[in-house]
C-alpha positions as CSV (number, residue, x, y, z in Angstrom):
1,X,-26.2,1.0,-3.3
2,X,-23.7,-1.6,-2.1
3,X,-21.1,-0.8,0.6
4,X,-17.2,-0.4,-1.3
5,X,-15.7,-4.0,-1.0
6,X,-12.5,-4.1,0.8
7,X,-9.7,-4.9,-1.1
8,X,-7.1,-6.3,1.6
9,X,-9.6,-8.5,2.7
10,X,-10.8,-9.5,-0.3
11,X,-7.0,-10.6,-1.0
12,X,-6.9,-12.4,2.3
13,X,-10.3,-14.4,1.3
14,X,-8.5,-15.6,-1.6
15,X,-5.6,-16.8,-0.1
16,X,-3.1,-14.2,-2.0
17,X,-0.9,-11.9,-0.9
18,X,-1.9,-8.1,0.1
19,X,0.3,-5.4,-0.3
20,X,0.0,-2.1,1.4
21,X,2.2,1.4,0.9
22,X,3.4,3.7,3.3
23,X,4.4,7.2,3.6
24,X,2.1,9.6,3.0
25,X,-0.4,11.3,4.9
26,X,-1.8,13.3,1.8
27,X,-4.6,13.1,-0.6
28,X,-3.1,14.2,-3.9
29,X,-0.1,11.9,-3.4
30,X,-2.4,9.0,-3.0
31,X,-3.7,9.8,-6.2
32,X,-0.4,9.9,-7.6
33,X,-0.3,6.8,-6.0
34,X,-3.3,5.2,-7.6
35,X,-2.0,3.8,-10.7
36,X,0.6,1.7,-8.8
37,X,-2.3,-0.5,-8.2
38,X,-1.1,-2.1,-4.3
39,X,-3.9,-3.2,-2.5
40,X,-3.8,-0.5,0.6
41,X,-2.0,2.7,1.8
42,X,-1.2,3.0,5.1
43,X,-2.0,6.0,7.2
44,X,0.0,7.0,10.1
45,X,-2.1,8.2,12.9
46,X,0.5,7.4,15.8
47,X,3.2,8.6,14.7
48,X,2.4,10.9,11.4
49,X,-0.2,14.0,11.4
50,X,-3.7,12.0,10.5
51,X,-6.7,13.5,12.4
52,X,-10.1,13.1,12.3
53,X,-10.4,16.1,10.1
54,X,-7.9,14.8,7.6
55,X,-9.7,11.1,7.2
56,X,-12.9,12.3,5.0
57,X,-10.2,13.4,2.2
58,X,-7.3,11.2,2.5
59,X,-10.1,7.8,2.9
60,X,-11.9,9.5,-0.4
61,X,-8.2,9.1,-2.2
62,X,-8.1,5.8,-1.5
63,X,-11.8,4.7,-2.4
64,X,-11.2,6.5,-6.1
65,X,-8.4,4.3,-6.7
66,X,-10.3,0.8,-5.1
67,X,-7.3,0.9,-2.4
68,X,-7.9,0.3,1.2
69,X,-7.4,2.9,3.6
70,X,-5.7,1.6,6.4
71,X,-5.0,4.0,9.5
72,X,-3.0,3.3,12.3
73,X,-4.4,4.7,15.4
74,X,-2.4,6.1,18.7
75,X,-3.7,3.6,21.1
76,X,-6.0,0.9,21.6
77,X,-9.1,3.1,23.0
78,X,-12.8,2.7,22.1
79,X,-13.8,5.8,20.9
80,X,-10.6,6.5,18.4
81,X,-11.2,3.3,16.7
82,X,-14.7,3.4,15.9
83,X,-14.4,7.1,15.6
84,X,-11.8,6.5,13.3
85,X,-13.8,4.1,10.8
86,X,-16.7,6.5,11.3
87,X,-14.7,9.1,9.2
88,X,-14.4,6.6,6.7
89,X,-11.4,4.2,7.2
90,X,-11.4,0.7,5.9
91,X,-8.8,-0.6,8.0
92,X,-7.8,0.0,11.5
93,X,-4.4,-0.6,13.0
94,X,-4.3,-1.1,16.7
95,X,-0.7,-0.9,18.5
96,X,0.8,-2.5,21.2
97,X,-1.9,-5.4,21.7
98,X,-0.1,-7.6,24.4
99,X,-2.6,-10.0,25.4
100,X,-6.3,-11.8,24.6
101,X,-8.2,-9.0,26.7
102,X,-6.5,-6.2,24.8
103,X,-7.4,-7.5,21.4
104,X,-10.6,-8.4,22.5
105,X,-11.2,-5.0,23.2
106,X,-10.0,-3.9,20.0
107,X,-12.7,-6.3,18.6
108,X,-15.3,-3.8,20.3
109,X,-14.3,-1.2,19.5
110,X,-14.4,-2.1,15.7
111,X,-17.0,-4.6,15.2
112,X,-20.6,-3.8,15.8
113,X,-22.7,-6.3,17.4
114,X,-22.9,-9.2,17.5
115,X,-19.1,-9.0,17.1
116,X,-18.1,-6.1,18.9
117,X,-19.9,-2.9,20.6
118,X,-19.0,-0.2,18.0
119,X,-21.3,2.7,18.1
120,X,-24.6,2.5,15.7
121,X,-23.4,5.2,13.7
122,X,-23.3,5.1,9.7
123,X,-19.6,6.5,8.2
124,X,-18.9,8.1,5.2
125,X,-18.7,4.3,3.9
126,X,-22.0,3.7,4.9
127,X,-23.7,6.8,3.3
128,X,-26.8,5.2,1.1
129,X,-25.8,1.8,1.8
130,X,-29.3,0.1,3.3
131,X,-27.9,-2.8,5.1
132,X,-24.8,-0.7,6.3
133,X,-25.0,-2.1,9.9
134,X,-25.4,-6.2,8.8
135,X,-22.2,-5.4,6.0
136,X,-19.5,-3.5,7.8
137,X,-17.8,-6.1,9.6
138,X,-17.6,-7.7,6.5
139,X,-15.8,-4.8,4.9
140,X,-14.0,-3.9,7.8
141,X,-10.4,-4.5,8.3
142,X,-8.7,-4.8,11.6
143,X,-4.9,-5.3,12.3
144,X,-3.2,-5.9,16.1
145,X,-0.1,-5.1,15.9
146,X,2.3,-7.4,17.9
147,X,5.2,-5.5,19.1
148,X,6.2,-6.0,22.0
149,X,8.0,-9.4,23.7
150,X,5.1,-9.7,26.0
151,X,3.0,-9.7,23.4
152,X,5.1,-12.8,21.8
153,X,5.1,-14.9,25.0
154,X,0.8,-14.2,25.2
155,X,0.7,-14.9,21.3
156,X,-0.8,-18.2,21.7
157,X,-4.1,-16.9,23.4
158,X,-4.4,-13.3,21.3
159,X,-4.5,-15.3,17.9
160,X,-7.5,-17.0,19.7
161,X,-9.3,-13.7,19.1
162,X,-12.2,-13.9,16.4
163,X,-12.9,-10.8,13.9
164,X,-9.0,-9.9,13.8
165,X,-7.7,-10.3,10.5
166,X,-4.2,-9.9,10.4
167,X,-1.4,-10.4,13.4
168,X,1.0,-8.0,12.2
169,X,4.8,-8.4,14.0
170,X,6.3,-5.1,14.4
171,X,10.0,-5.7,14.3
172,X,11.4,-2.0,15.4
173,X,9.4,-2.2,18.4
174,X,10.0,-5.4,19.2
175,X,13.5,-5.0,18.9
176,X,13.2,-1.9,21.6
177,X,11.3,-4.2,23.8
178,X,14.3,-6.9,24.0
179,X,16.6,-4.3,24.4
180,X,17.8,-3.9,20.8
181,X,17.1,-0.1,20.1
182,X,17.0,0.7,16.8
183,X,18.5,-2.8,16.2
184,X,15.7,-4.9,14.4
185,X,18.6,-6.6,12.2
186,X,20.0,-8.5,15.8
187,X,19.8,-12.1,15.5
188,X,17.7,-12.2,18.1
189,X,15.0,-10.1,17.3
190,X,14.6,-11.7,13.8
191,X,14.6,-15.2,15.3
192,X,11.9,-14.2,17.9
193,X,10.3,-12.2,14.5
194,X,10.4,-15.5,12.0
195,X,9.1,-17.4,15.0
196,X,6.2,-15.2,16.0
197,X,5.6,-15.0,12.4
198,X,5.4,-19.2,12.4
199,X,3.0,-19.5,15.2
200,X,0.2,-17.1,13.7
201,X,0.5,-19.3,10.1
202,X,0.7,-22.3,12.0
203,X,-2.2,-21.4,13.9
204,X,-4.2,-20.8,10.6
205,X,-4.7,-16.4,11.1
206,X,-3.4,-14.5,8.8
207,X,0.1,-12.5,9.6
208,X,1.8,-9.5,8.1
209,X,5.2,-7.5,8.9
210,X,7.3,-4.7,7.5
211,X,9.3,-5.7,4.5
212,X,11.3,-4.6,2.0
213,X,12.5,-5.5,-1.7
214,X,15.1,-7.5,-0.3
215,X,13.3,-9.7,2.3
216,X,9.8,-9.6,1.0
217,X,10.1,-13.3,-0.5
218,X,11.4,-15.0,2.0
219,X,8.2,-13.5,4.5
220,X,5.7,-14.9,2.2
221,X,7.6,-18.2,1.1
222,X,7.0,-18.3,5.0
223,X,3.1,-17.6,4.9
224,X,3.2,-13.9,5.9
225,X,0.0,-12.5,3.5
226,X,0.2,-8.7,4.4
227,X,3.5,-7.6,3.6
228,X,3.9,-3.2,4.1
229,X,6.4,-1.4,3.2
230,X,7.4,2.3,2.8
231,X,7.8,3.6,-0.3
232,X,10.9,6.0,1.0
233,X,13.6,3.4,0.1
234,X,12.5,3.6,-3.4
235,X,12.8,7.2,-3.7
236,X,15.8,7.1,-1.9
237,X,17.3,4.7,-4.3
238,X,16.0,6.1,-7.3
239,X,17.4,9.2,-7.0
240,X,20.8,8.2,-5.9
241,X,21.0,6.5,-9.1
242,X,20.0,9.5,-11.1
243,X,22.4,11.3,-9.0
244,X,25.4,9.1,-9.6
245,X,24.4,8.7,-13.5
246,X,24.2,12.6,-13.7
247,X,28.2,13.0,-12.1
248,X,29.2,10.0,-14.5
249,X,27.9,12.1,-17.4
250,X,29.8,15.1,-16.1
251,X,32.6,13.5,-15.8
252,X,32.4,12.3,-19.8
């Protein structure tokens, strides 16, 4: 048996864009989700409810439909991460990685050796695959998440890091970090945003950031290749119009 190939990554090798969905944290919606055919769903273990107990189902989900399961962890510790992939995730977001030593240790954590110093432990993704241990950091997806204006003025040396595959700007947080709460529309932020954005594609790694229907060209006209987004806006939208087309009916 072969390990499942990853499909963000497998976008990335290609040179294409990956897209990945956000908003739930729950099995039978990914399902519902399925058809929709985007490349990974993001799973929100920082903010949102994922826990270890959730990850066996909610990963499962995601490997029916071929879609990567990408969690986001609380914090950039050793055990969560490789705990994390252990119960079966695909894809690891690490937060608030503000210089070369902190996404070098988020290489550890993820990678085994010779990469990194994950425990020797085989995950749910590993279960009858032979050569698990010399194929998972193949298959293995790791984000750093770049969101904070320290992390922007150390960018040069963190996109130095081997095994990461996507520098992923952050723009609420960033926005909070220079003092634009809530603000991530400021002028500022999106300059310091686009130009964080230029120096990982000009420095040949891959970057992604939070987009929506409205900006989403533009990012990847500028070389961003992972481009997430929530699917909230949609629903939000959608049913405003059905609203609105509902009173206009009334109205005759």
């Amino acid at each position: 048996m072969n390990i499942r190939p990853n499909r963000v990554k497998q976008k990335l090798a290609a040179g294409k864009i990956a897209t990945i969905l956000a908003g739930t944290n729950d099995p039978d919606l990914i399902d519902q989700l399925g058809p929709l055919d985007v490349d990974g769903i993001w799973l929100e273990g920082e903010h949102g409810g994922v826990d270890y107990a959730d990850l066996g189902n909610l990963t499962r989900a995601c490997d029916l439909w071929g879609m990567t399961s990408v969690v986001r962890v609380m914090d950039n510790d050793y055990a969560t991460i490789y705990r994390t992939l252990d119960r079966g995730a695909q894809g690891i977001v690490v937060p608030h990685v503000n210089n070369r030593a902190e996404a070098e240790a988020a290489v550890e954590a993820a990678k085994f050796a010779p990469l990194g110093k994950r425990g020797m432990f085989t995950s749910r993704q590993g279960f009858g695959v032979g050569d698990y241990f010399k194929t998972a950091n193949d298959q293995s997806l790791l984000i750093v998440l770049i969101e904070d204006i320290v992390a922007v003025r150390n960018l040069a040396e963190i996109v130095k890091v081997d095994a990461i595959d996507v520098f992923f700007v952050a723009p609420n947080d960033l926005a909070t970090s220079m003092g634009h709460i809530g603000n991530m529309g400021q002028p500022e932020v999106q300059q310091t945003v686009d130009g964080a954005l230029k120096k990982i594609v000009e420095s040949g790694r891959a970057a992604g950031t939070l987009v929506n229907t409205a900006n989403v060209e533009r990012y990847t006209k500028m070389g961003v290749r992972v481009a997430m987004t929530s699917f909230f806006p949609f629903i939000q939208a959608g049913t405003k119009e059905f609203m609105e087309r509902a009173a206009a009916g009334a109205r005759g």
